[in-house]
Steps between C-alpha positions, in 0.01 A plus 500: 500500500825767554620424150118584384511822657849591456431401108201707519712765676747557237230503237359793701817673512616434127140630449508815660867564376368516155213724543726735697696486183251548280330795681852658487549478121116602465609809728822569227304469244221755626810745520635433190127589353489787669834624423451464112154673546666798639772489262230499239354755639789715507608395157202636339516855652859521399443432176209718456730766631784385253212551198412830576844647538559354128185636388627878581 
């Protein structure tokens, strides 16, 4: 019965190890998304900016 729950135990662990991991990649790639979005953002404006000082 110890090896049963010991077994069990590790499967827990081993379990929860890889959720923790794949919450933390989830978490890197919600910052990465954000990031580009900003840099999008601030992509755009500068180029708007780099078109009208060509227009004059």
């Amino acid at each position: 019965m110890e090896e049963s729950l010991s077994a069990r135990l590790t499967q827990m662990q081993q379990r929860l190890d890889n959720m923790t991991h794949q919450r933390n990649e989830m978490r890197s790639r919600e910052s990465l998304a954000k990031a580009t979005d900003v840099l999008d953002r601030i992509d755009s404006h500068s180029a708007g900016g780099v078109d009208a000082i060509f227009e004059r």
